[in-house]
Residue frames as qw, qx, qy, qz and C-alpha x, y, z in Angstrom:
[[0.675, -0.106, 0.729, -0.046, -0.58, 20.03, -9.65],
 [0.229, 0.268, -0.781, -0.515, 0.39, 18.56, -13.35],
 [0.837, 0.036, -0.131, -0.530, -2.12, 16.69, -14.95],
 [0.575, 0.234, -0.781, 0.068, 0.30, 13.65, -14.78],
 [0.009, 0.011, -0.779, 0.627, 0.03, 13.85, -10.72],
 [0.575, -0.061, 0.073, -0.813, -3.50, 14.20, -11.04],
 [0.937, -0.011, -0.198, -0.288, -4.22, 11.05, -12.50],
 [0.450, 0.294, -0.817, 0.208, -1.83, 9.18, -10.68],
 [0.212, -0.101, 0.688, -0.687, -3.36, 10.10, -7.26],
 [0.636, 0.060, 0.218, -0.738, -6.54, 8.77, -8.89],
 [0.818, 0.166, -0.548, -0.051, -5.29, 5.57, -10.07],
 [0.188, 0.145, -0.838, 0.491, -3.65, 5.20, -6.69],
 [0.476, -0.099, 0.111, -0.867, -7.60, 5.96, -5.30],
 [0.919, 0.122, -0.279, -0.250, -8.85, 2.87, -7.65],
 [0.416, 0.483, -0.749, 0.178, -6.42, 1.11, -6.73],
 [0.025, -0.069, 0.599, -0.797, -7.44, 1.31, -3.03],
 [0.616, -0.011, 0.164, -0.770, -10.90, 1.03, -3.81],
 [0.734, 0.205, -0.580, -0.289, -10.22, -2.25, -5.71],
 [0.480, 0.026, -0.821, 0.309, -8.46, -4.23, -2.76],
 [0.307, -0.065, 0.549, -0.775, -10.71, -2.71, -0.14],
 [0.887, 0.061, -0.167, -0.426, -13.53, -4.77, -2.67],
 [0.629, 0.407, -0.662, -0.001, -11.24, -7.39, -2.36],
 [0.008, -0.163, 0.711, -0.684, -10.19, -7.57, 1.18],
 [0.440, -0.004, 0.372, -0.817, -13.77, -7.11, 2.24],
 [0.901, 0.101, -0.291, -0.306, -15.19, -10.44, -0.10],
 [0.455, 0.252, -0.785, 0.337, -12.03, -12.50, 1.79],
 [0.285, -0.224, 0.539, -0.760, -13.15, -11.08, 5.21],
 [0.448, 0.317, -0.554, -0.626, -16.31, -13.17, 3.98],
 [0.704, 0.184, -0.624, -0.285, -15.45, -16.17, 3.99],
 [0.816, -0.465, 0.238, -0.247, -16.88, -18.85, 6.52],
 [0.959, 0.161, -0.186, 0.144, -14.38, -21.41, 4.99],
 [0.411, 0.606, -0.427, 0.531, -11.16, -19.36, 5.99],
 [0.659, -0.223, -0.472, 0.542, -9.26, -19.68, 9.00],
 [0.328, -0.817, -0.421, 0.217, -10.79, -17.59, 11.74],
 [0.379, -0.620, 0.091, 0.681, -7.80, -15.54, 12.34],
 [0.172, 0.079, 0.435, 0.880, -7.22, -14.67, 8.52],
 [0.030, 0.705, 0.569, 0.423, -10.66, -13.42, 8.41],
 [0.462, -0.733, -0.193, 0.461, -9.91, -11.45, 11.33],
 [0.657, -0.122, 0.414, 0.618, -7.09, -10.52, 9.56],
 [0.249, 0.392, 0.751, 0.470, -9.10, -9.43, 6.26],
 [0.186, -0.741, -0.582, -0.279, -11.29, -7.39, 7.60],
 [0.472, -0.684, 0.127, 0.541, -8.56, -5.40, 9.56],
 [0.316, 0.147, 0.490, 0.799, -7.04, -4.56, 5.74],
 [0.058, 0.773, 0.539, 0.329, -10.56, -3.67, 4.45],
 [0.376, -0.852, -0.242, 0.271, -10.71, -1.37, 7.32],
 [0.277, -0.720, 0.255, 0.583, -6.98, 0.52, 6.30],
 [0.367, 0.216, 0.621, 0.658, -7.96, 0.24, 3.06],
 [0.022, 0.816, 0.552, 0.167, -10.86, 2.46, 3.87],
 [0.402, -0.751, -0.062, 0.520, -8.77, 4.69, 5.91],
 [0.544, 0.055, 0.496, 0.675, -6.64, 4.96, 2.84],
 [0.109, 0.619, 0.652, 0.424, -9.33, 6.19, 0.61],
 [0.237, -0.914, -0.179, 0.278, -9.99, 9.24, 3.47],
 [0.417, -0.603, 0.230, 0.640, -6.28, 10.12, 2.82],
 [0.294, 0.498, 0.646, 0.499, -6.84, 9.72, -1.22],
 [0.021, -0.841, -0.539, -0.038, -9.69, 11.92, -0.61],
 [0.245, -0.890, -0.023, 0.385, -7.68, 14.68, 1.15],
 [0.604, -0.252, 0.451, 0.607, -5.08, 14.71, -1.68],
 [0.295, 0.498, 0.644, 0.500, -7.27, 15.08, -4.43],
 [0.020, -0.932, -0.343, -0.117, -8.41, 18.51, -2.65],
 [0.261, -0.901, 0.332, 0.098, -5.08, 20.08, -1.23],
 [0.768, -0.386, 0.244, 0.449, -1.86, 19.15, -2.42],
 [0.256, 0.910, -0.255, -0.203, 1.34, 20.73, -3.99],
 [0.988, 0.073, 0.002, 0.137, 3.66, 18.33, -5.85],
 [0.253, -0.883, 0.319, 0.234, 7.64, 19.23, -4.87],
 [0.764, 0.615, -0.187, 0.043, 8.84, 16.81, -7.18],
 [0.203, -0.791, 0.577, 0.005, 12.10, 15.91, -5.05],
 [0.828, 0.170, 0.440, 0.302, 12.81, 12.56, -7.47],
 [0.374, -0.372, 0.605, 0.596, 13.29, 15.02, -10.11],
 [0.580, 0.394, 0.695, -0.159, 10.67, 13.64, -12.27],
 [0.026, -0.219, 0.355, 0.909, 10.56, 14.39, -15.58],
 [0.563, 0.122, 0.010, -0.818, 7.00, 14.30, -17.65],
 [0.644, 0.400, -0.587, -0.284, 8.04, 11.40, -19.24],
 [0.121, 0.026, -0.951, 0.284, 9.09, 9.37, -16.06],
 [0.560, 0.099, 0.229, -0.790, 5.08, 10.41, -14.71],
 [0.757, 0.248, -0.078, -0.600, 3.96, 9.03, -17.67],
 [0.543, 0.136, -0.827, 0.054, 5.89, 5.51, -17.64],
 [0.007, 0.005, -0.941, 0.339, 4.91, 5.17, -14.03],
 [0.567, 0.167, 0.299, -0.749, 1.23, 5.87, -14.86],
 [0.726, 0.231, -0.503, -0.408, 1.59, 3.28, -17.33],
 [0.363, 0.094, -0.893, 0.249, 2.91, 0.88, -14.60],
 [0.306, 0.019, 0.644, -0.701, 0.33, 1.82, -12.50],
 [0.732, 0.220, -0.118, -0.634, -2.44, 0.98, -15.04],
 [0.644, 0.158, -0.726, -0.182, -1.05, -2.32, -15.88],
 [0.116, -0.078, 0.754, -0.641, -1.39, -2.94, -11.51],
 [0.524, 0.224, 0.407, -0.713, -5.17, -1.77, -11.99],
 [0.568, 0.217, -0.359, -0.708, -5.41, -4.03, -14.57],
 [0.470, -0.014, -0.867, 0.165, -4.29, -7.25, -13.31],
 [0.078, 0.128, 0.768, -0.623, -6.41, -6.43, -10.11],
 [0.576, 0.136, -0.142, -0.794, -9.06, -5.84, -12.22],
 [0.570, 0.298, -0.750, -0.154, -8.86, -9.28, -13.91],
 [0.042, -0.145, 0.795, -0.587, -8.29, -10.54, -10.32],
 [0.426, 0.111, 0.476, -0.761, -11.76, -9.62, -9.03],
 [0.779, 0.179, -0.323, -0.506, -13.85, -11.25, -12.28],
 [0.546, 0.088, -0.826, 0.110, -12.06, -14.58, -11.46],
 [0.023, -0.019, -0.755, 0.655, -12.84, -13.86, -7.75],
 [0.491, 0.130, 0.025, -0.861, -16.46, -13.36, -9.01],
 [0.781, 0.187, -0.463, -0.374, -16.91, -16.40, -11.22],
 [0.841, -0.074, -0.507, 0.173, -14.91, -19.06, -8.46],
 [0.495, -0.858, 0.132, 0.026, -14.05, -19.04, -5.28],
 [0.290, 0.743, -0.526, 0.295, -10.17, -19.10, -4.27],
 [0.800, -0.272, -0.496, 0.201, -8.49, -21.29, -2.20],
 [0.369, -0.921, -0.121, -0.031, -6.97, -19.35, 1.00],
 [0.734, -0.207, 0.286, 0.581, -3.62, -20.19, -0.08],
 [0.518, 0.461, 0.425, 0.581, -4.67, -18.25, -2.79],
 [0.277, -0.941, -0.160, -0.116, -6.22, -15.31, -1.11],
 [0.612, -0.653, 0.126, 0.428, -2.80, -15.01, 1.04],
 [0.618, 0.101, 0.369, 0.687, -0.59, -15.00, -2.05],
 [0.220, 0.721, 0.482, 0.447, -2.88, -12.35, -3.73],
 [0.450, -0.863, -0.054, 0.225, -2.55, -10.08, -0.35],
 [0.407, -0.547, 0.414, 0.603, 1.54, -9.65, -0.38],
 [0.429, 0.380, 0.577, 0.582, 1.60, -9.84, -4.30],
 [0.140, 0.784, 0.522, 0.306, -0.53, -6.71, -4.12],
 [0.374, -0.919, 0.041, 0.121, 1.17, -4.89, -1.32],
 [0.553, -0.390, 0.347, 0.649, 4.17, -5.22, -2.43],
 [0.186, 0.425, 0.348, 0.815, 3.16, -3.22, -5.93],
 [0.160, -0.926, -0.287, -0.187, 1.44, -0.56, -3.92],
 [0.474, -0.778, -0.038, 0.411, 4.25, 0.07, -2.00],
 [0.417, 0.818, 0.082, 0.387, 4.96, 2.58, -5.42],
 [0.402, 0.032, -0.013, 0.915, 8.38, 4.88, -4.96],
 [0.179, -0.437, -0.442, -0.762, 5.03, 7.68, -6.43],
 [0.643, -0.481, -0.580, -0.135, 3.12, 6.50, -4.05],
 [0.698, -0.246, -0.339, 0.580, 5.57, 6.82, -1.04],
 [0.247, 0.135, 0.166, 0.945, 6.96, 10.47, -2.29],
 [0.081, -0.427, -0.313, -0.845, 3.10, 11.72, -2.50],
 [0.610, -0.637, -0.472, 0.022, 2.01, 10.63, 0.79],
 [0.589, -0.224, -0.353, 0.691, 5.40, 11.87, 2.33],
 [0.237, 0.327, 0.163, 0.900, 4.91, 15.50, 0.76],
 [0.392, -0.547, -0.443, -0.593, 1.61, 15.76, 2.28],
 [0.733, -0.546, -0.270, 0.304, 2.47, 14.83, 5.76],
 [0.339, -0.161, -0.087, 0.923, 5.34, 17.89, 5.57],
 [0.075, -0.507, -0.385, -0.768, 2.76, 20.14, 3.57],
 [0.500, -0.709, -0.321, -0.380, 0.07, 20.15, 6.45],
 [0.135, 0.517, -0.566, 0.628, 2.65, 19.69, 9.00],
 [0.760, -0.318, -0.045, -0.565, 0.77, 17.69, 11.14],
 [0.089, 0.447, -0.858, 0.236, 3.01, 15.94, 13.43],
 [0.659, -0.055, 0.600, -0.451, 0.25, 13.50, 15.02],
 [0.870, 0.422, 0.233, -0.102, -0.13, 11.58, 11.11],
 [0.136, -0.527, 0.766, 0.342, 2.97, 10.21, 9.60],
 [0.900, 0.253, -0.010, -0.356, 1.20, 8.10, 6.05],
 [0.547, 0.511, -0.661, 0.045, 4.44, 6.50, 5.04],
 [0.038, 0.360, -0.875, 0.323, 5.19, 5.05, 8.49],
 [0.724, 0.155, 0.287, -0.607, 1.54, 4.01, 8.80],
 [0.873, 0.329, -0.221, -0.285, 2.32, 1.91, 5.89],
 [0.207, 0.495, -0.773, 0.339, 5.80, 0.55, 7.30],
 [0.372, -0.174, 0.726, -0.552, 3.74, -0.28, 10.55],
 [0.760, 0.241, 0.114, -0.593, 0.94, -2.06, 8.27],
 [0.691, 0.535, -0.471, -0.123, 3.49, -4.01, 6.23],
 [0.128, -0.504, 0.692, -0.500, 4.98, -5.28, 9.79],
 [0.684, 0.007, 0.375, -0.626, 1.27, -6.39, 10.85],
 [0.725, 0.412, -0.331, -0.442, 1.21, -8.47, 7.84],
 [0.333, 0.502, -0.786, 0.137, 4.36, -9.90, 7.91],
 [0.224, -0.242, 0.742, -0.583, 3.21, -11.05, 11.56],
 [0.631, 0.199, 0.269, -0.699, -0.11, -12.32, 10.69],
 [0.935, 0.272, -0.033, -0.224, 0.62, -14.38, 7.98],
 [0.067, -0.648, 0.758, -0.043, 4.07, -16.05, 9.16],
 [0.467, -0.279, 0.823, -0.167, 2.29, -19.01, 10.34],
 [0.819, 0.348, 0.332, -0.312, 0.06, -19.49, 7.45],
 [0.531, 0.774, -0.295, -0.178, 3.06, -19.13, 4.74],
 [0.889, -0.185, 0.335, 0.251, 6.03, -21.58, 6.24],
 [0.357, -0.145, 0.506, 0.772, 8.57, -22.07, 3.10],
 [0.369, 0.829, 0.417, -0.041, 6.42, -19.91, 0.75],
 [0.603, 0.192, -0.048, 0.772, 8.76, -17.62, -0.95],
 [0.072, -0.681, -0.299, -0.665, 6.52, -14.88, -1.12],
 [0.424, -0.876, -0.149, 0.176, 7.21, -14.36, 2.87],
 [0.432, -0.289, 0.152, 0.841, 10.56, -12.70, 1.61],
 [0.189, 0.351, 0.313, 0.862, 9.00, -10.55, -0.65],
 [0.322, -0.775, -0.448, -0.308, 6.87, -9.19, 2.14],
 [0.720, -0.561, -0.037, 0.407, 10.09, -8.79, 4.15],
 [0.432, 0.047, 0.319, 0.842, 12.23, -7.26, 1.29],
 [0.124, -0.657, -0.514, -0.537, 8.93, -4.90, 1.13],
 [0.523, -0.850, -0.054, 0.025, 9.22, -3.65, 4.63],
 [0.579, -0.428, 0.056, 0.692, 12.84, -3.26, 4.45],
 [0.382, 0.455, 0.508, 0.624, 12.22, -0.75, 1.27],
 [0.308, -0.901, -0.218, -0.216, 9.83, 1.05, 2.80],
 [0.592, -0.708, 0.027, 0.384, 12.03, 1.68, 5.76],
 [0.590, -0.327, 0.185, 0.715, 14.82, 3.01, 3.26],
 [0.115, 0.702, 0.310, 0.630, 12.78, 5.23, 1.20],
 [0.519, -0.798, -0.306, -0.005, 11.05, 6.24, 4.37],
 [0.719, -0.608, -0.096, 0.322, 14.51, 7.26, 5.40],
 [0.304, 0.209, 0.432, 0.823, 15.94, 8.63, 2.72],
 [0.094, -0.862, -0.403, -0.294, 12.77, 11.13, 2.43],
 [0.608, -0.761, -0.153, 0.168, 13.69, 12.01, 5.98],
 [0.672, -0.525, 0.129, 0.506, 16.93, 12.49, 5.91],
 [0.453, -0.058, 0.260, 0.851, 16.85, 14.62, 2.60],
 [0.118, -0.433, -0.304, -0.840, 14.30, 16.56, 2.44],
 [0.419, -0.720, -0.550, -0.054, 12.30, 16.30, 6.21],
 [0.051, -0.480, 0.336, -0.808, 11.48, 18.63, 8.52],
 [0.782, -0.485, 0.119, -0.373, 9.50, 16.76, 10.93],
 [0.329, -0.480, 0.759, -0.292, 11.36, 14.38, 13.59],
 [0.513, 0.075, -0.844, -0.136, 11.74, 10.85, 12.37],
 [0.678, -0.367, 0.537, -0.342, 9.44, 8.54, 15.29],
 [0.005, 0.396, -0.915, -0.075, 11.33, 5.31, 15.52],
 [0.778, 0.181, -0.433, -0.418, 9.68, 2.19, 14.17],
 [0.563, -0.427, 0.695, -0.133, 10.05, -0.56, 16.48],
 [0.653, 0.259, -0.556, -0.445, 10.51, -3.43, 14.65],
 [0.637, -0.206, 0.538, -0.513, 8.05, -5.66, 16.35],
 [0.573, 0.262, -0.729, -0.268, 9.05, -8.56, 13.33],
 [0.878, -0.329, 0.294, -0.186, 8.23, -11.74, 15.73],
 [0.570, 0.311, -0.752, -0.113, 10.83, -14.63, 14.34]]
């Protein structure tokens, strides 16, 4: 493993540790609308799960590198990833010093998932799910099926927001990396994704 993957998988970690703080002060809140706390505290919860899978990366993996990557692309996307952890940094002190309004809280949600769902990100989960071979855990579609949940969950609070298309244009990505992976470089059997979108 290149030092460049190293510290990515551990900025993706922080990352993951930051919105699980995050999530888990929303979850919180007596003012919010029952269901979004519901809601909130379901994230926290596969944000922790996350962190398990983090965890297992940082002790077993082998990077195959099937972007291509050169050192130099690494190190631009470790610089996009820092500038991610920095603005969520930044985030949390404001979320420290004032509360948020729940309009605000929602935005902040999809805004965030939709930079996590990293190409890097996508590529080092997938590798790991062929590495161990472990047909019962699939991380990429885990995040497809999470990005679904969302969508569903916060339809009614968002109306004309824009920011419910960029949680939609986020779940159709996924689904074409996700497929693309699959179709050039898997060896496990694609399981179909229903796509339980309500409209």
């Amino acid at each position: 493993m290149t030092k460049e993957i190293k510290e990515i998988i551990l900025i993706g970690k922080r990352l993951d540790e930051l919105t699980y703080e995050i999530y888990s002060n929303f979850a919180k809140r007596e003012d919010f609308d029952k269901n979004l706390v519901v809601f909130w505290s379901e994230m926290a919860e596969w944000k922790k799960n996350q962190l398990k899978h983090w965890k297992r990366l940082t002790k077993s993996f082998v990077y195959k590198n099937m972007f291509n990557r050169k050192p130099s692309d690494l190190k631009i996307i470790i610089k996009q990833l820092k500038s991610i952890q920095t603005e969520i940094v930044e985030f949390m002190r404001r979320l420290r010093k004032k509360k948020i309004t729940q309009d605000e809280a929602i935005s902040h949600t999809i805004l965030n998932e939709f930079c996590l769902i990293s190409d890097i990100f996508l590529e080092l989960f997938y590798t790991y799910d062929e590495m161990t071979n472990d047909r019962s855990v699939c991380s990429v579609r885990s995040c497809e099926i999470h990005l679904l949940k969302m969508a569903n969950k916060l339809k009614p609070y968002l109306k004309s927001n824009p920011l419910y298309a960029v949680l939609l244009k986020s779940i159709i990505e996924i689904k074409h990396k996700y497929d693309f992976l699959l179709t050039t470089y898997g060896k496990m059997k694609k399981v179909p994704v229903q796509n339980n979108l309500r409209t």
